[in-house]
VOPAVO-947679 format. One record per residue: x, y, z of N, C-alpha, C in turn; residue in one letter; residue number from 1. Coordinates in steps of 0.05 Angstrom, whole numbers, padded with zeros to 5 digits, m for minus. Example, Ala and Ser with C-alpha at 12.3 -4.5 7.8 and 13.67 -1.06 7.14 Angstrom:
BEGIN
+--------+--------+--------+--------+--------+--------+--------+--------+--------+----+-----+
|   n.c1 |   n.c2 |   n.c3 |  ca.c1 |  ca.c2 |  ca.c3 |   c.c1 |   c.c2 |   c.c3 | aa |   i |
+--------+--------+--------+--------+--------+--------+--------+--------+--------+----+-----+
|  00264 | m00114 |  00156 |  00246 | m00090 |  00156 |  00264 | m00066 |  00156 |  a |   1 |
|  00257 | m00045 |  00142 |  00273 | m00021 |  00143 |  00258 |  00001 |  00157 |  s |   2 |
+--------+--------+--------+--------+--------+--------+--------+--------+--------+----+-----+
This chain:
BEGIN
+--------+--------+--------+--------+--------+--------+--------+--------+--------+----+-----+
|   n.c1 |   n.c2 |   n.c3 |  ca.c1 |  ca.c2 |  ca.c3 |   c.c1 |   c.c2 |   c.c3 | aa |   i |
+--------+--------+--------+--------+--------+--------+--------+--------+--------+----+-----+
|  00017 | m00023 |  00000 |  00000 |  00000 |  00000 |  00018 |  00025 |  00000 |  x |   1 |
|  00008 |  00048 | m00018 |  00029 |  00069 | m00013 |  00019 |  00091 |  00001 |  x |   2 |
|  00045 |  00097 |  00014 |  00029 |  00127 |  00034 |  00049 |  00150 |  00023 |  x |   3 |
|  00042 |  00168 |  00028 |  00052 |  00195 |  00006 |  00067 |  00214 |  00031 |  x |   4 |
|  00081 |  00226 |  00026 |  00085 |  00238 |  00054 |  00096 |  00274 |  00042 |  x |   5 |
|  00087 |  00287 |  00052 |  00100 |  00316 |  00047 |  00114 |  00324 |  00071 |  x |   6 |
|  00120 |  00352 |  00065 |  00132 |  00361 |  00091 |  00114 |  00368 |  00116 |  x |   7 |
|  00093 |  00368 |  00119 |  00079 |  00375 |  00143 |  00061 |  00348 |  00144 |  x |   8 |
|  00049 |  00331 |  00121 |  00019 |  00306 |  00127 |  00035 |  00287 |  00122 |  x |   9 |
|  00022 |  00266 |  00129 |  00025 |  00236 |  00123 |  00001 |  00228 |  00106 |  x |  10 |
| m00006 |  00216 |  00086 | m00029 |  00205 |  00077 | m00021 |  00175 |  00073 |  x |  11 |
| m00039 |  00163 |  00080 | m00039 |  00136 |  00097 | m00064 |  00124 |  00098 |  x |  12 |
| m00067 |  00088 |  00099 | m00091 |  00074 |  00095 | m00103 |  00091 |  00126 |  x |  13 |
| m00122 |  00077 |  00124 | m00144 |  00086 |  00151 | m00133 |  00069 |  00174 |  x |  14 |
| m00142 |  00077 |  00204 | m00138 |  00053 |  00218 | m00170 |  00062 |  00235 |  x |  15 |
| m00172 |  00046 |  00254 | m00194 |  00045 |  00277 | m00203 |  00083 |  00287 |  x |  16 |
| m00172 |  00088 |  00292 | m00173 |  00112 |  00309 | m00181 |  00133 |  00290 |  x |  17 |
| m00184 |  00128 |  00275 | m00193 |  00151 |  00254 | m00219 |  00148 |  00248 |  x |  18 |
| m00239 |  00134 |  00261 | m00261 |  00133 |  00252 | m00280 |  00153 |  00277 |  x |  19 |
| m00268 |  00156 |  00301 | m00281 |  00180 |  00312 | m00285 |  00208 |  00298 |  x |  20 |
| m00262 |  00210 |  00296 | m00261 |  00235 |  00286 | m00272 |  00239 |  00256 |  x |  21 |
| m00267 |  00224 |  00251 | m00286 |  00220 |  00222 | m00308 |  00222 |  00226 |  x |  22 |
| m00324 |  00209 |  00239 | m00342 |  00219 |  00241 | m00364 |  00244 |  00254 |  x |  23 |
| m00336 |  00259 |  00268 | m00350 |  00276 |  00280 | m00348 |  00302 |  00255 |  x |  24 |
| m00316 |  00302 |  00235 | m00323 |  00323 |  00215 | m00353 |  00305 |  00199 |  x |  25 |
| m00358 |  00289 |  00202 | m00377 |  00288 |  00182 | m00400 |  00299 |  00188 |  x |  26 |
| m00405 |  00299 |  00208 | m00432 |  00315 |  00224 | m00426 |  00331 |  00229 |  x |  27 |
| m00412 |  00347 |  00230 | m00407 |  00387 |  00229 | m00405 |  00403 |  00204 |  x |  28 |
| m00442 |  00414 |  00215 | m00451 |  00423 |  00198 | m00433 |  00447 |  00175 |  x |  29 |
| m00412 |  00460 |  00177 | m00399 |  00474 |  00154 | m00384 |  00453 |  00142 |  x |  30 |
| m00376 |  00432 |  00151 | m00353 |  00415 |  00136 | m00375 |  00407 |  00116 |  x |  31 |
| m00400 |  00401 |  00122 | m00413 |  00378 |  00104 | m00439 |  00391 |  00092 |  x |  32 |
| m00429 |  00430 |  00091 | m00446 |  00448 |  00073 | m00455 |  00450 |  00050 |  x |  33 |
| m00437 |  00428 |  00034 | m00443 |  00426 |  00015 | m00451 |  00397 |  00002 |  x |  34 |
| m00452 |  00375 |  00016 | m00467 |  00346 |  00015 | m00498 |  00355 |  00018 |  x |  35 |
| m00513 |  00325 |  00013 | m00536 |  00332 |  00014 | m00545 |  00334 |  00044 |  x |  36 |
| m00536 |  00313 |  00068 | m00534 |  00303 |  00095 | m00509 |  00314 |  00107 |  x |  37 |
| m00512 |  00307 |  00133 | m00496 |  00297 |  00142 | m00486 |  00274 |  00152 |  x |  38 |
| m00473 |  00260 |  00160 | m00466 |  00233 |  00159 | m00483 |  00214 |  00196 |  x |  39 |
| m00490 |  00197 |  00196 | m00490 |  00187 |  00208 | m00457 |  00168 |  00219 |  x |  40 |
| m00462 |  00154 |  00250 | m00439 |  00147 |  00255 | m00433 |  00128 |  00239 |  x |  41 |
| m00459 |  00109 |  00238 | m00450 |  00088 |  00219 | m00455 |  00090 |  00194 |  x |  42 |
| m00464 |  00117 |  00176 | m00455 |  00120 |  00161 | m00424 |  00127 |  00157 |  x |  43 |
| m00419 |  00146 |  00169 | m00396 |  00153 |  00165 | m00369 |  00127 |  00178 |  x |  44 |
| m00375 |  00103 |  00191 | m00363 |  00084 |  00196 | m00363 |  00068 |  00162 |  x |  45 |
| m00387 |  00062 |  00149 | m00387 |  00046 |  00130 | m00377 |  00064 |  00108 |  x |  46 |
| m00369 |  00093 |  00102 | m00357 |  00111 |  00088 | m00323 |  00099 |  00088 |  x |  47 |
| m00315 |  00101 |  00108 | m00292 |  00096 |  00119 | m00282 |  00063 |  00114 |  x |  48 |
| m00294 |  00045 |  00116 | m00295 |  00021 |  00108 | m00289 |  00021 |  00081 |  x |  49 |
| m00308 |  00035 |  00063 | m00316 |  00031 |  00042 | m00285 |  00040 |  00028 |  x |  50 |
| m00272 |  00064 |  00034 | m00249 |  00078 |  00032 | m00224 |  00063 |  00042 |  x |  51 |
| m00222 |  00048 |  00055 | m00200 |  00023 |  00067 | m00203 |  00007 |  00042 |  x |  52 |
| m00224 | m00013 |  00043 | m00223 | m00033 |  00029 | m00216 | m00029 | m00008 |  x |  53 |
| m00214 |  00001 | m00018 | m00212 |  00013 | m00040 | m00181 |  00005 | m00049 |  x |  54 |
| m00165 |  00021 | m00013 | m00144 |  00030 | m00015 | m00126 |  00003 | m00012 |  x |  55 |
| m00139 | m00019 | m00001 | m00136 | m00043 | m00002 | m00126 | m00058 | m00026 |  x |  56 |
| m00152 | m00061 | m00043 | m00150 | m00065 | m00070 | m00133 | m00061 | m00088 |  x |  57 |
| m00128 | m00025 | m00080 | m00112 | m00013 | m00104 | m00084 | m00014 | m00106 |  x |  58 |
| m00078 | m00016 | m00081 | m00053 |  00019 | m00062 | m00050 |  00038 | m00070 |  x |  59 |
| m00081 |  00040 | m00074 | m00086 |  00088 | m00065 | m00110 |  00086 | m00069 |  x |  60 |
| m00120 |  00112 | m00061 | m00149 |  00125 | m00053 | m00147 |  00145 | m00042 |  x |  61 |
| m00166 |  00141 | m00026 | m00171 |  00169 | m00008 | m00158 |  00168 |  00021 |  x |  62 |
| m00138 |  00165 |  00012 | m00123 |  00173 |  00041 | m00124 |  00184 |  00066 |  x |  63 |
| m00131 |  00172 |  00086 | m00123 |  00189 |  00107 | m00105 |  00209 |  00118 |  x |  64 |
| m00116 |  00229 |  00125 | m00088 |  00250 |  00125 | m00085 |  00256 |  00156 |  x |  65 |
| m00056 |  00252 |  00164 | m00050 |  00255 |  00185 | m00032 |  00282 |  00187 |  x |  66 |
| m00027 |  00296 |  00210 | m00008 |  00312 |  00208 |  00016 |  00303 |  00225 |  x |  67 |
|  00042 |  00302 |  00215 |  00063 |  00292 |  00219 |  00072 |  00303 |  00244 |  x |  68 |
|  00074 |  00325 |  00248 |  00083 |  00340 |  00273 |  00062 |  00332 |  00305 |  x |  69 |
|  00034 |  00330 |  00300 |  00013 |  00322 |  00325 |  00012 |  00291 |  00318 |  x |  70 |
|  00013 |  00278 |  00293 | m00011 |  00253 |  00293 | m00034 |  00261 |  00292 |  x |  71 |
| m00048 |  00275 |  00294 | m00073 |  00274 |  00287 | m00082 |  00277 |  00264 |  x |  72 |
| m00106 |  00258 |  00257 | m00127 |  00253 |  00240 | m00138 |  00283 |  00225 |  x |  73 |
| m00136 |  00293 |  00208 | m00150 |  00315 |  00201 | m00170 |  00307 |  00178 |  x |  74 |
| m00168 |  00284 |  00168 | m00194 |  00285 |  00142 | m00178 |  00262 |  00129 |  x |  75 |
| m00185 |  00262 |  00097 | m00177 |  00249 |  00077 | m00172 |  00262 |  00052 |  x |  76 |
| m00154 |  00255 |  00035 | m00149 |  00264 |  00008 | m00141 |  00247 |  00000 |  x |  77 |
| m00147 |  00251 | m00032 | m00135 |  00226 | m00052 | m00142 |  00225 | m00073 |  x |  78 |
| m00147 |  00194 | m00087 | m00146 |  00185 | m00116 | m00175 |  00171 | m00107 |  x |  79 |
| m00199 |  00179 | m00129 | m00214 |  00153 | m00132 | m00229 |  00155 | m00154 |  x |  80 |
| m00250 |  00123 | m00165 | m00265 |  00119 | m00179 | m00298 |  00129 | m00170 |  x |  81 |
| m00304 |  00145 | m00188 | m00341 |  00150 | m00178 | m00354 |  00118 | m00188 |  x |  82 |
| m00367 |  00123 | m00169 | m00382 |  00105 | m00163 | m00420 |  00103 | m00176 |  x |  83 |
| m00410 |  00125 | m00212 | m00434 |  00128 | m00214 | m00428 |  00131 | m00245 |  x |  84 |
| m00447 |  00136 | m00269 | m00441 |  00133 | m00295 | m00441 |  00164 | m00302 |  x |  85 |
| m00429 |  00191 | m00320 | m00433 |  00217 | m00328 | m00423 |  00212 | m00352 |  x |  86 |
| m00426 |  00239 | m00361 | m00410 |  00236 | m00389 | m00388 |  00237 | m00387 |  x |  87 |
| m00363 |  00240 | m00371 | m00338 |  00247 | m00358 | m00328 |  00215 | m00346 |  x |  88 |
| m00342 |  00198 | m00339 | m00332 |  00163 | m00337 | m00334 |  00148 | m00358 |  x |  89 |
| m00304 |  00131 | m00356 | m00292 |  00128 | m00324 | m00268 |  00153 | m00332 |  x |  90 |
| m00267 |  00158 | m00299 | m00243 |  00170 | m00288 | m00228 |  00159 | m00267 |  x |  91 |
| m00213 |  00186 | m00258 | m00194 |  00181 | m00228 | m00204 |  00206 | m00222 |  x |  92 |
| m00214 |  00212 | m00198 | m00224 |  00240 | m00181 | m00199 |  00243 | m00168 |  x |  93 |
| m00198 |  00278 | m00158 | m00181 |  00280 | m00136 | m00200 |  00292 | m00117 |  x |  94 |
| m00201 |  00284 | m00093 | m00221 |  00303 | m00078 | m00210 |  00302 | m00048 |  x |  95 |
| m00219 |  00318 | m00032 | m00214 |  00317 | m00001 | m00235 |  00327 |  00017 |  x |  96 |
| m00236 |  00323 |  00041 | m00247 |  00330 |  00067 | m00236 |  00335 |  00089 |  x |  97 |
| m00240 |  00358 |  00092 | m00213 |  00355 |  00128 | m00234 |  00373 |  00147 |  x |  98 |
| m00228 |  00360 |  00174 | m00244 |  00375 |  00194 | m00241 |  00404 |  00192 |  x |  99 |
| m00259 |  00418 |  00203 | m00256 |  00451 |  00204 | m00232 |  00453 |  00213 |  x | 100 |
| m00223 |  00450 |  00236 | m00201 |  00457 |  00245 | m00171 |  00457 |  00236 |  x | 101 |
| m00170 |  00438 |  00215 | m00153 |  00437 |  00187 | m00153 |  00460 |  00174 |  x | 102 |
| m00176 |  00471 |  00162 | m00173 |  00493 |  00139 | m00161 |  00518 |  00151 |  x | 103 |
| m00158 |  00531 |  00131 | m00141 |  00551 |  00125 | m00106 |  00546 |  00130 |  x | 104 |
| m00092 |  00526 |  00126 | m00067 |  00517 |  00136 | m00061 |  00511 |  00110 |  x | 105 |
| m00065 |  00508 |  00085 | m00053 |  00501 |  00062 | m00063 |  00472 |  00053 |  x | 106 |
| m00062 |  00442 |  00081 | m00068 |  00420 |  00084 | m00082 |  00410 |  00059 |  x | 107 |
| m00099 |  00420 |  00046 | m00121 |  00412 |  00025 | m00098 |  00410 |  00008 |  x | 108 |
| m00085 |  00428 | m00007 | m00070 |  00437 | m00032 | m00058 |  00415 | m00025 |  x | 109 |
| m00034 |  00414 |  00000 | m00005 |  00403 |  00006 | m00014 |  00375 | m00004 |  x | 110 |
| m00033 |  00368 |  00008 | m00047 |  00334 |  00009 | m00049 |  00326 | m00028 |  x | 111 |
| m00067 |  00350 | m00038 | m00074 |  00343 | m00065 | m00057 |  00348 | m00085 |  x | 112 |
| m00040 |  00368 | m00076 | m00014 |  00360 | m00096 |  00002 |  00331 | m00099 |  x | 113 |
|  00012 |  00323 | m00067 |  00026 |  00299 | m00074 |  00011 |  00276 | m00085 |  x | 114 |
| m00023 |  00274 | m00078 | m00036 |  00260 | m00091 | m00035 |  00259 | m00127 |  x | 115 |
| m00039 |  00284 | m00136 | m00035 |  00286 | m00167 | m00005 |  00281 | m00179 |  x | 116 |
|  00010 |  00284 | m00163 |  00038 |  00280 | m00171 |  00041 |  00248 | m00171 |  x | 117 |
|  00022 |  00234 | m00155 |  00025 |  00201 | m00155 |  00006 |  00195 | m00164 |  x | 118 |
| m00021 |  00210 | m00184 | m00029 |  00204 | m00195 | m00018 |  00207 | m00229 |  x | 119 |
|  00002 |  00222 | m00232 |  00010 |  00224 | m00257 |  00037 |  00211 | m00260 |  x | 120 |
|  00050 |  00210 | m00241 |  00082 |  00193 | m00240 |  00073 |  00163 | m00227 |  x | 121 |
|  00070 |  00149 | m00208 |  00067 |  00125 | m00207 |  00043 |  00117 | m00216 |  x | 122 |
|  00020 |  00127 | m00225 | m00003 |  00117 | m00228 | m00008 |  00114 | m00256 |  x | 123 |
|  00014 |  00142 | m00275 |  00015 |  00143 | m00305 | m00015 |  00152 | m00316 |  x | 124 |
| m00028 |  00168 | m00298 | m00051 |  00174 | m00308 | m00048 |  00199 | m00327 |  x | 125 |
| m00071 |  00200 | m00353 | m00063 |  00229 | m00361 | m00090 |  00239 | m00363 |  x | 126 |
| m00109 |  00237 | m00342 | m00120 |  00266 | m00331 | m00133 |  00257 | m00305 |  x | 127 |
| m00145 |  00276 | m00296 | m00153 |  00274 | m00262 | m00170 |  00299 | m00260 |  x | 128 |
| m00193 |  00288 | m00255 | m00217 |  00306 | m00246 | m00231 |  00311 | m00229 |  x | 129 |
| m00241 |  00331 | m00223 | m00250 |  00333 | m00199 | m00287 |  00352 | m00190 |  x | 130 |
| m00297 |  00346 | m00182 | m00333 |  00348 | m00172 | m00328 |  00368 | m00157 |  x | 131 |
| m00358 |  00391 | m00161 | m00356 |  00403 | m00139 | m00379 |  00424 | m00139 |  x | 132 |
| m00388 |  00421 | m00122 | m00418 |  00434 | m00115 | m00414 |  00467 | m00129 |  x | 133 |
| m00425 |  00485 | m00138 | m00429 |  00502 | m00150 | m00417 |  00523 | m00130 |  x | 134 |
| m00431 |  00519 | m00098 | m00425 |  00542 | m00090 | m00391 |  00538 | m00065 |  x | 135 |
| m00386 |  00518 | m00069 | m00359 |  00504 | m00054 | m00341 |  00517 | m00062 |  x | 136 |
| m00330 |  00553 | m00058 | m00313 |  00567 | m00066 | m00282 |  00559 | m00050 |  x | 137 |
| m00283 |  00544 | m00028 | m00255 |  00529 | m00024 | m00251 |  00511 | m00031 |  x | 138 |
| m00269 |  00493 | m00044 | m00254 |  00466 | m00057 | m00246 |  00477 | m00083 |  x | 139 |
| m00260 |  00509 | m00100 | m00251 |  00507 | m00128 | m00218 |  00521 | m00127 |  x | 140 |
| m00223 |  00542 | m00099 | m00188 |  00548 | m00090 | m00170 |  00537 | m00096 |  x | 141 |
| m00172 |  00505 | m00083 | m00152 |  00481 | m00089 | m00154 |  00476 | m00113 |  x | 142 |
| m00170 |  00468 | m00128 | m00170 |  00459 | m00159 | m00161 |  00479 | m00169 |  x | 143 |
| m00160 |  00503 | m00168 | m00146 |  00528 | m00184 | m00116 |  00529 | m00176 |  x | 144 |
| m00105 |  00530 | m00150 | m00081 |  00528 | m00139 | m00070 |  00497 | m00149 |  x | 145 |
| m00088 |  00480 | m00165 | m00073 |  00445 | m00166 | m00067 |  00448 | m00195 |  x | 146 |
| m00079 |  00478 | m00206 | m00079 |  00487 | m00245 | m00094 |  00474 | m00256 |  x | 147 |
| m00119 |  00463 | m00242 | m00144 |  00452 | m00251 | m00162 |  00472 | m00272 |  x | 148 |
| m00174 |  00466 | m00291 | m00189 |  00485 | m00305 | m00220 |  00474 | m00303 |  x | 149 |
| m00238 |  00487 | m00302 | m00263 |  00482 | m00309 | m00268 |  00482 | m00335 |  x | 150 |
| m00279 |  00449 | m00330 | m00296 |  00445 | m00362 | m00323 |  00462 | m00360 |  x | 151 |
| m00331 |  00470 | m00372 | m00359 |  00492 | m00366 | m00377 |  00469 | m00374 |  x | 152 |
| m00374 |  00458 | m00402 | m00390 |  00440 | m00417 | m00393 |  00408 | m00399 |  x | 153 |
| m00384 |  00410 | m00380 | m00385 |  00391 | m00366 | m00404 |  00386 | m00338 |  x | 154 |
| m00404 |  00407 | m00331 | m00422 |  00409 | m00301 | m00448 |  00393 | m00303 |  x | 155 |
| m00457 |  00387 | m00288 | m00474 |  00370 | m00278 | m00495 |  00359 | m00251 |  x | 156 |
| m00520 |  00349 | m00263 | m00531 |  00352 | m00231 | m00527 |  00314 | m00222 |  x | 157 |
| m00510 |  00315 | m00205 | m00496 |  00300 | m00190 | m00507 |  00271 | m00190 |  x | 158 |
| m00506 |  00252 | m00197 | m00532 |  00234 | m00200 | m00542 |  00221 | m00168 |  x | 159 |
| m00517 |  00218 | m00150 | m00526 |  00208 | m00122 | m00533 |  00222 | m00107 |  x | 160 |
| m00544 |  00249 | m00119 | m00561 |  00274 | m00101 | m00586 |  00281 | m00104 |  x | 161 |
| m00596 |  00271 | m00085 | m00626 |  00276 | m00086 | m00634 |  00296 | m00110 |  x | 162 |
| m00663 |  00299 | m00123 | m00666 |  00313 | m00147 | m00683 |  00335 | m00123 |  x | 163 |
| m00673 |  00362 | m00138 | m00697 |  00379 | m00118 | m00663 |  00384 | m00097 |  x | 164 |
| m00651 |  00374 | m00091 | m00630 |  00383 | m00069 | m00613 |  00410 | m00084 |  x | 165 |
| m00611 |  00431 | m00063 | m00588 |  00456 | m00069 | m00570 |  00444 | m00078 |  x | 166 |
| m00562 |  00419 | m00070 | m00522 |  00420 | m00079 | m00519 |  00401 | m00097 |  x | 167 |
| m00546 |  00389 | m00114 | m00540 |  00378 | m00132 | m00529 |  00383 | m00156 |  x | 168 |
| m00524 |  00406 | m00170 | m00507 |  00418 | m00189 | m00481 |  00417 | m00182 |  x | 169 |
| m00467 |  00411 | m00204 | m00439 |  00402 | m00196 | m00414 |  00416 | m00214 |  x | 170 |
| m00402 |  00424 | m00218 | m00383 |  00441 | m00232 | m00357 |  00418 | m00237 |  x | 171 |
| m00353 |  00413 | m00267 | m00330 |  00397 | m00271 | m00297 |  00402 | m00279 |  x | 172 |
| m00278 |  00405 | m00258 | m00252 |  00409 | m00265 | m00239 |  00390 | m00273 |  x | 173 |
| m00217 |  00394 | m00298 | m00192 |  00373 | m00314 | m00175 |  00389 | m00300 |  x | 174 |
| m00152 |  00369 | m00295 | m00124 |  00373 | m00300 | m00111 |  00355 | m00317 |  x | 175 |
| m00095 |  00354 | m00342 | m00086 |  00333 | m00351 | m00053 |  00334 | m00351 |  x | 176 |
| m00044 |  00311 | m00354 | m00018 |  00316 | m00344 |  00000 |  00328 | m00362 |  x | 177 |
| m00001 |  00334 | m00384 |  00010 |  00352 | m00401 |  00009 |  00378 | m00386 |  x | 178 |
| m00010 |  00384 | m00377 | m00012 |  00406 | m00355 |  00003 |  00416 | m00333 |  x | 179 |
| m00008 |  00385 | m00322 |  00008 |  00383 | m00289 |  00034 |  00388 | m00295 |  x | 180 |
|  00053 |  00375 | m00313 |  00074 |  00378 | m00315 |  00087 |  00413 | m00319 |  x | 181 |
|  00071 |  00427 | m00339 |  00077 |  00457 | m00342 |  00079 |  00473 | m00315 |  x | 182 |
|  00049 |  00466 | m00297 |  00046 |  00472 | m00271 |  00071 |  00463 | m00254 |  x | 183 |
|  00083 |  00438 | m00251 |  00102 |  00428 | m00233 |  00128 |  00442 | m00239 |  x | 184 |
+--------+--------+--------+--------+--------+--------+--------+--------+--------+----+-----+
């Protein structure tokens, strides 16, 4: 299994101890402003499962992100497959989640850089995309800071979101690695 490491996170399979806290960003309400819910425990336990056994399979996903300096658990970032059909599949997503108390520290970027960098050097991918609710002006931060562009002709109302839900409109960013590389 591979774990990625920068200078401040660790991204790393899941273990036990990370499923508290997982679940508690999942039920705080600004982290999960832009889902349709928020998570139950055992939702957010069988989220977490679901995200192990991926990273299992593959060696990568959605990584757990640790910070190197405390150990602590701050969220997840990574590489994954949707789990649903668009005109845009199949792909590789890059996406993340980190507790409130994570943001504003860079953490999102730091995490999703080394993720796209091992999605385009060990993984040999040549593009990587990424979802994102319309009004989610810090996740498009990171996709703009990762030299992500919006496909305009791409956006979409989300298929695993309720119809009638605010955050089902979805906004679609490329990066391809002809890119990444100019960017790097």
């Amino acid at each position: 299994m591979t774990e990625l490491r920068t200078d401040r996170l660790l991204l790393r399979q899941w273990t036990d101890a990370d499923l508290e806290p997982f679940a508690a960003l999942n039920d705080d309400p600004e982290v999960m402003a832009h889902f349709p819910a928020h998570l139950t425990r055992e939702q957010s336990d069988a989220n977490a499962a679901h995200i192990r056994a991926f990273i299992d399979e593959r060696g990568w996903g959605l990584w757990a992100v640790e910070v190197v300096q405390t150990g602590e658990f701050v969220g997840f970032t990574g590489l994954s497959i949707p789990r649903f059909e668009a005109h845009f599949t199949p792909c590789v997503e890059i996406g993340w989640r980190l507790a409130r108390s994570a943001w504003g520290r860079g953490y999102a970027t730091e995490a999703a850089v080394a993720s796209a960098a091992h999605g385009f050097g060990e993984l040999g991918l040549d593009e990587i995309v990424a979802m994102v609710e319309v009004r989610n002006i810090r996740s498009q931060n990171v996709m703009h800071k990762l030299g992500m562009t919006r496909d305009e002709d791409g956006d979409f109302d989300h298929p695993m979101v309720p119809e009638g839900s605010p955050v089902r409109r979805h906004q679609l960013y490329r990066l391809r690695r002809d890119d990444w590389k100019g960017a790097a």
